[in-house]
KOLTI-530759 format. One record per residue (C-alpha): chain; x, y, z. Coordinates in nm, 4 decimals, padded with zeros to 6 digits. Layout:
   mol       east      north         up
     A          X          Y          Z
...
//
This chain:
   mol       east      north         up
     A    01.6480    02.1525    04.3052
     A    01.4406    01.9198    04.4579
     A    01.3614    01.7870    04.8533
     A    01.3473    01.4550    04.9246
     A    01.2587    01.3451    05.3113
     A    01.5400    01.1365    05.5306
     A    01.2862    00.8369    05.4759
     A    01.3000    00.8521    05.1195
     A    01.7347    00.8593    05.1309
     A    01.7628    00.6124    05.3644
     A    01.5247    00.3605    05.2040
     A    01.5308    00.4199    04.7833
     A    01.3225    00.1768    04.6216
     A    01.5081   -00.2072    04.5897
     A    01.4445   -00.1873    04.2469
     A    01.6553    00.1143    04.1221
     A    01.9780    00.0299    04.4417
     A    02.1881   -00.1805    04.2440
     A    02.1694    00.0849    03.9484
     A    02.2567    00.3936    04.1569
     A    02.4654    00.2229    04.3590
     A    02.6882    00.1434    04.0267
     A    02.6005    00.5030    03.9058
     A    02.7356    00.6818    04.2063
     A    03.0666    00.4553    04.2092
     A    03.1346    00.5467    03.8358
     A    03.0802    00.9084    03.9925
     A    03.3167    00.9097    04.2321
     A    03.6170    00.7906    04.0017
     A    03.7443    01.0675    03.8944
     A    04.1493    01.0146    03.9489
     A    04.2687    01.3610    03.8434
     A    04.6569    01.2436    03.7991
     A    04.6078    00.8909    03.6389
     A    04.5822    00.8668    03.2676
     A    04.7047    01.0152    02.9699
     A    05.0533    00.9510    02.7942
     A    05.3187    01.1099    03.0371
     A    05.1135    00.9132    03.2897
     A    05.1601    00.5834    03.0877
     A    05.4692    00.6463    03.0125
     A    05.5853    00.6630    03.3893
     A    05.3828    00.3445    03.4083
     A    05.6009    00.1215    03.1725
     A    05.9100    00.2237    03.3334
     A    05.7894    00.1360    03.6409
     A    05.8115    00.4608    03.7981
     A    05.4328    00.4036    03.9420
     A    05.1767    00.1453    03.9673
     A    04.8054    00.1733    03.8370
     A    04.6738    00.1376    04.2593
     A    04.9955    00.4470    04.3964
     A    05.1476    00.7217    04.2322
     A    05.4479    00.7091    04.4272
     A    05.5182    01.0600    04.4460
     A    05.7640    01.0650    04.6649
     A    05.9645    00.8856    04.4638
     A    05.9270    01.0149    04.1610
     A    05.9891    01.3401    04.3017
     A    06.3133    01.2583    04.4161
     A    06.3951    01.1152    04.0945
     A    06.2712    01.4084    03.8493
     A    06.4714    01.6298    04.0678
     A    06.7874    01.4545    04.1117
     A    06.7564    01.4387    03.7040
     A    06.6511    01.8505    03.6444
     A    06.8517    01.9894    03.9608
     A    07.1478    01.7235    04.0206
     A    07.2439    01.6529    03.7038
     A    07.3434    02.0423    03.5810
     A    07.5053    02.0888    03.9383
     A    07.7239    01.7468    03.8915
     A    07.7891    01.8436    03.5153
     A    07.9151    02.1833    03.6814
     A    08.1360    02.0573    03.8863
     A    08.4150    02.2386    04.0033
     A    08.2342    02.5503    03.9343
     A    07.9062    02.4677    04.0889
     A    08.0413    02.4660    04.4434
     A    08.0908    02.8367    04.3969
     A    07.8539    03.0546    04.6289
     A    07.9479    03.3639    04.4812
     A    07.6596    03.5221    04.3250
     A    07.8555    03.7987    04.1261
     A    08.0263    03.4960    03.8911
     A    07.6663    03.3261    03.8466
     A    07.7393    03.0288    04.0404
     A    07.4843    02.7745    04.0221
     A    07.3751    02.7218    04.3973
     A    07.3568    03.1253    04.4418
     A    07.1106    03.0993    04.1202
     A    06.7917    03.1722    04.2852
     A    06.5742    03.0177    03.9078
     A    06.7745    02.7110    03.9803
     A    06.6856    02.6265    04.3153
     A    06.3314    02.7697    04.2303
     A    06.2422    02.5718    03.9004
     A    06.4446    02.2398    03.9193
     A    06.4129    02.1622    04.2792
     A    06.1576    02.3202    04.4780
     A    05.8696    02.3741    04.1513
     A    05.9569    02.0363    04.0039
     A    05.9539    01.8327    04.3211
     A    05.6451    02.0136    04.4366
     A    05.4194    01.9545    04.1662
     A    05.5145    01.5571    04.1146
     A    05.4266    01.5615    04.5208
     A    05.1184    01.7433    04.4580
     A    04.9678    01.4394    04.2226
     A    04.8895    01.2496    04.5156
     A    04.7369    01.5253    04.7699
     A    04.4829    01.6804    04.4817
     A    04.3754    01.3517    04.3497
     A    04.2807    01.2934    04.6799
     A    04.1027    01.5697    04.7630
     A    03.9288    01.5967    04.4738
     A    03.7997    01.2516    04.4867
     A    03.7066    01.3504    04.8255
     A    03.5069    01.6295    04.6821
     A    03.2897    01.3881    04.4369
     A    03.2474    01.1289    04.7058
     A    03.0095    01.3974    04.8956
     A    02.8264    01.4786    04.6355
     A    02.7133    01.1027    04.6219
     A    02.7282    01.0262    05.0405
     A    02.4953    01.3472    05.1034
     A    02.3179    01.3111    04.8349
     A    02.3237    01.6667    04.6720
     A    02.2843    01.5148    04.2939
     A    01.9581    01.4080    04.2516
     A    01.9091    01.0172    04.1607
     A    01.7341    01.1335    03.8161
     A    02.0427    01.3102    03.7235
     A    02.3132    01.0432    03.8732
     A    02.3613    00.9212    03.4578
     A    02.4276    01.2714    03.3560
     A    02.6783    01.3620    03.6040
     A    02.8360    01.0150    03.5314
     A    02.8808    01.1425    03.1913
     A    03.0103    01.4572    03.2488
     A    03.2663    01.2524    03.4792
     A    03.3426    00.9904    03.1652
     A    03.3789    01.3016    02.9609
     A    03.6412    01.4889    03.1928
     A    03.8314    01.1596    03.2422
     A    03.8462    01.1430    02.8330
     A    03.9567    01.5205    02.8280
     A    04.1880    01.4262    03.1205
     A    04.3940    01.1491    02.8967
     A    04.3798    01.3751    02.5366
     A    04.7269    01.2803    02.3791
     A    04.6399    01.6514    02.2026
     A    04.6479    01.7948    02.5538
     A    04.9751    01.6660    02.6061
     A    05.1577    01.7247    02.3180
     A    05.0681    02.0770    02.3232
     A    05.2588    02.1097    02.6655
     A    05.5122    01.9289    02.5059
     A    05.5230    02.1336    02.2226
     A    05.5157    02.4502    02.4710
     A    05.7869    02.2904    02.6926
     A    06.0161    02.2939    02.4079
     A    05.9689    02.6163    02.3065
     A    06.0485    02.7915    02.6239
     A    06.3888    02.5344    02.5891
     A    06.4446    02.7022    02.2693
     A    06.3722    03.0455    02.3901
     A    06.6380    02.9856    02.6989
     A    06.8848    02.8552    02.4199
     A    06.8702    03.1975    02.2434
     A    06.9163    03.3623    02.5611
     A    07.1858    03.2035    02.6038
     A    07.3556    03.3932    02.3095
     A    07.2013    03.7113    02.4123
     A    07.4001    03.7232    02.7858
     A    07.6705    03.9270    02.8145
     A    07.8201    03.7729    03.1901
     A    07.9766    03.4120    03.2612
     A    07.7134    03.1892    03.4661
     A    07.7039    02.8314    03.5485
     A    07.5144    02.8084    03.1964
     A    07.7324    02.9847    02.9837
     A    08.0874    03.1134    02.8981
     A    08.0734    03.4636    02.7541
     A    08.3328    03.4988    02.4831
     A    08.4239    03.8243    02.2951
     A    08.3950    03.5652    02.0021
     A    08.0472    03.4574    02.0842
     A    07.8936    03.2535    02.3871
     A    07.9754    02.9675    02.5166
     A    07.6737    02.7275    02.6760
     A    07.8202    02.4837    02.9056
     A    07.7040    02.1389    02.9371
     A    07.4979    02.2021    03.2160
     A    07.3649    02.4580    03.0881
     A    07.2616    02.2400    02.7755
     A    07.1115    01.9885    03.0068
     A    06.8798    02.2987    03.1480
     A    06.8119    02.3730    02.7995
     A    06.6943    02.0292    02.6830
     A    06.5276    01.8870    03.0127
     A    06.5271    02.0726    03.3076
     A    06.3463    02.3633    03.2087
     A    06.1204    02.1927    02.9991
     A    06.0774    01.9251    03.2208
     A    05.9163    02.1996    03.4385
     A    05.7216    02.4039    03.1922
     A    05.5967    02.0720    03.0954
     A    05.4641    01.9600    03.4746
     A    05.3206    02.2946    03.5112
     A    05.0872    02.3026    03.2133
     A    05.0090    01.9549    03.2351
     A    04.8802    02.0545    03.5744
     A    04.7070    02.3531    03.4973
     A    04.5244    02.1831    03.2035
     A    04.4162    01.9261    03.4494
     A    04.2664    02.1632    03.6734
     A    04.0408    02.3342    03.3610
     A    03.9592    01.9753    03.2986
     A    03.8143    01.9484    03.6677
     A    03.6800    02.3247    03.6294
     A    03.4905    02.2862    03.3246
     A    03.3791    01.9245    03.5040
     A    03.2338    02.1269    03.8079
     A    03.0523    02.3663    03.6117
     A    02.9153    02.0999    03.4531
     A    02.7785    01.9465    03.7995
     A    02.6767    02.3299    03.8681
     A    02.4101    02.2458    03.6014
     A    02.2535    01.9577    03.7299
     A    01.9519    01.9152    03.9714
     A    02.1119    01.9412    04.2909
     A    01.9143    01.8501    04.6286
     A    02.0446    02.1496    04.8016
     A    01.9323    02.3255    05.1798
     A    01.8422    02.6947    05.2037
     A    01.9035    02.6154    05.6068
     A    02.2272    02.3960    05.5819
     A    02.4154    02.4687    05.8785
     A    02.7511    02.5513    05.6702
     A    02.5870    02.8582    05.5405
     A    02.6157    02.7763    05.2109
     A    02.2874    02.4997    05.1024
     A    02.5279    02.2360    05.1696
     A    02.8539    02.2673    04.9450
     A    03.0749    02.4194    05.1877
     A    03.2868    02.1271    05.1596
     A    03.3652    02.2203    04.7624
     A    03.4693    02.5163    04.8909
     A    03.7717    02.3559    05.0350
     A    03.8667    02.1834    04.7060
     A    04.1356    02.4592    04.6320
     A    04.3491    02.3896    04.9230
     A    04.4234    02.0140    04.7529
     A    04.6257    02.2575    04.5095
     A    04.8696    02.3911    04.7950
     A    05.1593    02.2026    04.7124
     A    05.0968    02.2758    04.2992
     A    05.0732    02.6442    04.4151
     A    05.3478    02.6705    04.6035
     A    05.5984    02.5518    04.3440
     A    05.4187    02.8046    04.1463
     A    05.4673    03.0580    04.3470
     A    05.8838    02.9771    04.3957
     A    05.9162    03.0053    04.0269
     A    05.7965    03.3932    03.9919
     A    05.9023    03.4606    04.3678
     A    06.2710    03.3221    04.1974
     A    06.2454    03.5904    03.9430
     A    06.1272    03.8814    04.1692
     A    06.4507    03.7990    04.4284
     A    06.6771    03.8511    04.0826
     A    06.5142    04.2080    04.0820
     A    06.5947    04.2645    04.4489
     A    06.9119    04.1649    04.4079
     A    06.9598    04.3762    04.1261
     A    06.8024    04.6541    04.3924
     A    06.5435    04.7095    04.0772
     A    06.2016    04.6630    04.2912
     A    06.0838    04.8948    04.5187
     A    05.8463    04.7879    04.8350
     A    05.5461    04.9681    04.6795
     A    05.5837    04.7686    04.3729
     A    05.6860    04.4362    04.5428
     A    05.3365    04.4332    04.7324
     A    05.1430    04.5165    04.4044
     A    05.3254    04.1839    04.2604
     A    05.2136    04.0260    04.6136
     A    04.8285    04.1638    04.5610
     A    04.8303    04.1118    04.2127
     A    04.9648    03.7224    04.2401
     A    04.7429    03.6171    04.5070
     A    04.4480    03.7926    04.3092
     A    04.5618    03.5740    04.0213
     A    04.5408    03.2545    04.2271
     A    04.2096    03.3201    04.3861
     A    04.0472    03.3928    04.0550
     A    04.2277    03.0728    03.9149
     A    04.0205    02.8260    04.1733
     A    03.7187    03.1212    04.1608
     A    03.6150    03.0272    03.8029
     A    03.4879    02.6960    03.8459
     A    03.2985    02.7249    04.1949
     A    03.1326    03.0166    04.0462
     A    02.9176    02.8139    03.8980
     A    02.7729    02.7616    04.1845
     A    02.5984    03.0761    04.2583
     A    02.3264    03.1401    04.0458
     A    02.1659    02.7327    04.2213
     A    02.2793    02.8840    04.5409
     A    02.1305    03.2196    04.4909
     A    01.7820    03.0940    04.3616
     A    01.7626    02.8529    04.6445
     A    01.8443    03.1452    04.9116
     A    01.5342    03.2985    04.6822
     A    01.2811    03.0869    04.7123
     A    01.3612    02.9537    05.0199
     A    01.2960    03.2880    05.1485
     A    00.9772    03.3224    04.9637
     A    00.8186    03.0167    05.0964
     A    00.9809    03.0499    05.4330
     A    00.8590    03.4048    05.4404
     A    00.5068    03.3013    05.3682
     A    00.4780    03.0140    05.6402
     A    00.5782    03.2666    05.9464
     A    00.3351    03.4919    05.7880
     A    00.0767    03.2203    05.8692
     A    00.2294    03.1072    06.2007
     A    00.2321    03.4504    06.3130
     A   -00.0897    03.5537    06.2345
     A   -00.2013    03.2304    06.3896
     A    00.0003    03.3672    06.7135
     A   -00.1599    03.7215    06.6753
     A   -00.5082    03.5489    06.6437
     A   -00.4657    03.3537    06.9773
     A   -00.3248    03.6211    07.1609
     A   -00.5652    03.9214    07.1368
     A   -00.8553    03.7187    06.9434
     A   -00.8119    03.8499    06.5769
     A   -00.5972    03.9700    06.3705
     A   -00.5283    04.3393    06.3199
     A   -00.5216    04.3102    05.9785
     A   -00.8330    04.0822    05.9415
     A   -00.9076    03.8407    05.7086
     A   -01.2897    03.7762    05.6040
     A   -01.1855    03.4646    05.4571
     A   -01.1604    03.1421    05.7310
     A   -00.8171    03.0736    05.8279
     A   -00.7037    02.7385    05.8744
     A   -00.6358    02.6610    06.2562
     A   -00.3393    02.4115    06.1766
     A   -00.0524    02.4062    06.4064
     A    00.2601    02.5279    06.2380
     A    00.5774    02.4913    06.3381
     A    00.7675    02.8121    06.3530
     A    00.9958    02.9035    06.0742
     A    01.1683    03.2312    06.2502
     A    01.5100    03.0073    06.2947
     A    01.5017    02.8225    05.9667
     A    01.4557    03.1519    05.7926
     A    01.7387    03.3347    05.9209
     A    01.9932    03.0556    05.8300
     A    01.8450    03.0802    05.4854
     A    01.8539    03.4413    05.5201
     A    02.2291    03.4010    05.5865
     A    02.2659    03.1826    05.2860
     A    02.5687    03.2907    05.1249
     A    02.5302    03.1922    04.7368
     A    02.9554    03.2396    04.7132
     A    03.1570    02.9798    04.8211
     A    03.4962    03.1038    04.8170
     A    03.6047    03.2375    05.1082
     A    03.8968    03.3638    05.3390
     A    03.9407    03.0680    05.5492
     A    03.8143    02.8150    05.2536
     A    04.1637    02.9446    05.0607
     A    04.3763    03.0101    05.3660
     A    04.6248    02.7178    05.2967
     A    04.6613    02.7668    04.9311
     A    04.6899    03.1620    04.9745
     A    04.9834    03.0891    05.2126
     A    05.1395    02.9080    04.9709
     A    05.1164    03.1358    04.6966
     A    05.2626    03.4406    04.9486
     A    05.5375    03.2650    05.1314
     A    05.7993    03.2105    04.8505
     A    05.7232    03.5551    04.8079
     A    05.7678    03.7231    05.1003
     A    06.0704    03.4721    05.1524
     A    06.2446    03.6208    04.8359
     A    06.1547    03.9968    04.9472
     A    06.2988    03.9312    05.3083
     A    06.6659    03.8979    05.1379
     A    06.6564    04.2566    05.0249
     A    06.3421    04.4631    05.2233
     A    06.3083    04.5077    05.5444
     A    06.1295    04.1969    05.6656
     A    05.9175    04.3623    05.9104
     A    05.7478    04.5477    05.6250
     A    05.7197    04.2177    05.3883
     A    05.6176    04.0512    05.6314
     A    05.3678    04.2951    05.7145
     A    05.2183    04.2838    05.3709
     A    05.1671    03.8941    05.4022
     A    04.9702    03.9416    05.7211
     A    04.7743    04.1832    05.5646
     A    04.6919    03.9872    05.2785
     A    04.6119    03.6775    05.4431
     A    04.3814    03.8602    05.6750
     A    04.1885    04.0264    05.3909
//
């Protein structure tokens, strides 16, 4: 980590401008959901342009296709509410997984490209990378972008999708109750065309979104440890507290909407347990504690990188701060009463200096973690709400509700 003065940032040398100036742009383009072949796909049908996503549309689309097709395909049946026949709009997976998960992780796209662009941009506008190491970051961001597009990425989702298909296929045959999916026969079972449609693209239309996603967020991890690495201009007395990168500490909450479809997936499968009056409130706030543990680790990883620059900075920033209001002190002592108490039979230099009381307890404040409570509030909320939505049906709210508080407070 090196300082450079406010001169030196505001005025580089002409020479190098044009260079970094190109450098930092090829930074900064990171574009977390372009690229890749379900992306280029999308692209020749028109579904999105190379400049907008269009997630809204898409969104609509994808779900109309994994949540309106099996309820059409259904029809008469699937206008039944009665959960005790397995209708398909008293299905709680349904509603979860083809409609809520599906249409929140095409809308997410948009909102974490953003923010993570967002992210990069301040590493460059600040500047926390040093201009030496500018090239090598731009690497590391040419190598995530090639990681980001690996057809071998995407097949293995693929691949993954259609095994959990196959796995709801057999199932299936394993059910021993009617449902909107299946006809159970003394003679065997039945699947019904919408349930076949689940089968072969709605679920793995969603297994398939949700992998693809979380492999794009290792590829962003692994990017930011990466970064962690570099020689970064950081400030033992930034006034966020933590050398300057509080702002990457807000980076998770760009995953809110990815989280919260998430979430409504495994908060589906807890309210078939309630239902089924198989959960008890002791174990349904371990699942709560447990999840949101799970989530917080999941955005942890990569800005954990982070510490060991951040705790070596609060280190020697201390050490050097520590030494200067030794000297300004003793300077003070030495004016005030003549000498020093503890003399020195060496000279001491008469320079003024500044006092360094303030600037060393902001360093000594430096915290050299940047997750925090309110850097994850958003994205903790999202992971918790489906969750204490699905307990409410069964618990008593007050006490579910209770448990969120708590857990958002901690």
């Amino acid at each position: 980590m090196v300082v450079t003065s406010v001169n030196d940032i505001a005025h580089p040398p002409a020479g190098n401008h044009a260079g970094e100036k190109a450098s930092s742009a090829a930074l900064v383009d990171f574009r977390a959901s372009h690229g890749g072949p379900f992306f280029e796909l999308q692209h020749r049908l028109k579904l999105l342009r190379e400049n907008t996503l269009r997630s809204g549309t898409r969104a609509v689309l994808f779900v109309a296709l994994a949540w309106g097709v099996p309820f059409l395909l259904g029809i008469p049946r699937s206008l039944s509410l009665d959960h005790g026949q397995g209708a398909y709009l008293a299905d709680p997976g349904v509603w979860a997984k083809f409609l809520v998960a599906i249409g929140a992780f095409v809308l997410a796209e948009g909102q974490i490209e953003r923010g993570l662009r967002a992210r990069l941009a301040q590493f460059v506008r600040a500047p926390i990378i040093a201009p030496a190491a500018v090239p090598q970051a731009t690497q590391e961001v040419t190598e995530a972008l090639r990681q980001r597009d690996s057809h071998a990425a995407e097949l293995v989702c693929l691949v993954l999708a259609i095994v959990a298909g196959l796995f709801s296929y057999l199932n299936f045959h394993t059910v021993d109750a009617s449902s909107w999916a299946v006809e159970h026969r003394p003679e065997g079972n039945r699947i019904t065309a919408a349930g076949w449609w689940s089968i072969c693209f709605s679920l793995p239309l969603f297994v398939f979104l949700f992998l693809r996603g979380i492999w794009r967020h290792l590829v962003w991890a692994q990017l930011l440890r990466r970064i962690a690495r570099l020689d970064l201009r950081l400030v033992a007395a930034h006034p966020d507290g933590k050398g300057g990168l509080a702002f990457l500490a807000q980076y998770p909450n760009a995953y809110a909407l990815f989280v919260f479809g998430m979430s409504s997936a495994i908060a589906a499968a807890i309210a078939k347990n309630l239902l089924q009056d198989t959960l008890s409130m002791t174990t349904f706030s371990m699942v709560m504690s447990g999840w949101l543990a799970i989530v917080i680790l999941f955005f942890a990883y990569p800005l954990s990188a982070f510490t060991p620059p951040l705790a070596r900075l609060k280190e020697e920033g201390l050490a050097l701060l520590g030494a200067q209001a030794t000297r300004y002190h003793r300077a003070v002592e030495r004016k005030s009463i003549g000498r020093n108490v503890f003399d020195n039979p060496t000279p001491e230099p008469e320079d003024d200096i500044p006092d360094p009381s303030k600037l060393f307890e902001a360093t000594r404040k430096l915290s050299t973690i940047l997750v925090s409570r309110t850097a994850v509030l958003p994205v903790a909320a999202a992971a918790l709400i489906p969750f204490a939505v699905a307990g409410a049906t069964k618990l008593p709210y007050k006490e579910v509700f209770s448990v969120l508080k708590k857990l958002l407070l901690l």
